[in-house]
N, C-alpha and C positions, 0 to 999 in steps of 0.2 A: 280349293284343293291346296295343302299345303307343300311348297316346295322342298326338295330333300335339303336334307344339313350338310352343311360345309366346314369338314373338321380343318383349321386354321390355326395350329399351335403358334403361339410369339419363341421367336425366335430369342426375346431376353431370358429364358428359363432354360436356354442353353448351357451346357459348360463350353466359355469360351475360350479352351487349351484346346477342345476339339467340335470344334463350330462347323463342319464340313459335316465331319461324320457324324453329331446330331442332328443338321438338318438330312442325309440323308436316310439314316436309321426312323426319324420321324415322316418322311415319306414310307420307307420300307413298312412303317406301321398303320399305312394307312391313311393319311392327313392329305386332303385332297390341294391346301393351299399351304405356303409361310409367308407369318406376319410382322411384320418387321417394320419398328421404332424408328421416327426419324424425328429428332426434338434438339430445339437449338439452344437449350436452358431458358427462354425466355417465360415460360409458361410452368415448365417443370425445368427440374436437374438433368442437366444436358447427357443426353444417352443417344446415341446415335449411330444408325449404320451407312454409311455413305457409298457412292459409287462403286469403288474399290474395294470393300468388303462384299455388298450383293456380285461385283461383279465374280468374285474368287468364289461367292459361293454358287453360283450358277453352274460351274464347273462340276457340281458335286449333287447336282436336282434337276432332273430330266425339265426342258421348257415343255408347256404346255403343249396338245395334239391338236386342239380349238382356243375360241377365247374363255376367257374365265375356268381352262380347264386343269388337270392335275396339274401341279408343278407350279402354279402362279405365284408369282409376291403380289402379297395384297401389304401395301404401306400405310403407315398412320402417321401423316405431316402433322407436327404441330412447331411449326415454325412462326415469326415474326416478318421476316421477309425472305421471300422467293430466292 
């Protein structure tokens, strides 16, 4: 049986003058997760969202009801060191 799809927009396709209200709007549309860049330039050009930005945006995307459920950040570290 194949498991349902997990719509998971990246958060870099945001406009980030209003990065709250697109991840919320992108919830409102339906997006069950966001996914969100954490890269320290070492592998690619350093684009990143750090503590302080997930945490201003968490304010603005309901947390999750379970685990893995609506509202999650799913991250993609490609860092050099921890």
């Amino acid at each position: 049986m194949t498991p349902p799809a997990i719509i998971n927009p990246s958060v870099l396709s945001a406009d980030f003058a209003e990065l709250g209200k697109a991840c919320r709007d992108a919830m409102d549309w339906k997006s069950d997760w966001l996914h969100l860049d954490i890269m320290d330039g070492h592998f690619v050009p350093n684009m990143t969202f750090g503590h302080p930005v997930i945490g201003k945006l968490r304010k603005h995307v309901d947390k999750p009801k379970e685990t893995d459920g609506i509202g999650t950040f799913d991250c993609h570290m490609m860092i050099a060191e921890v």
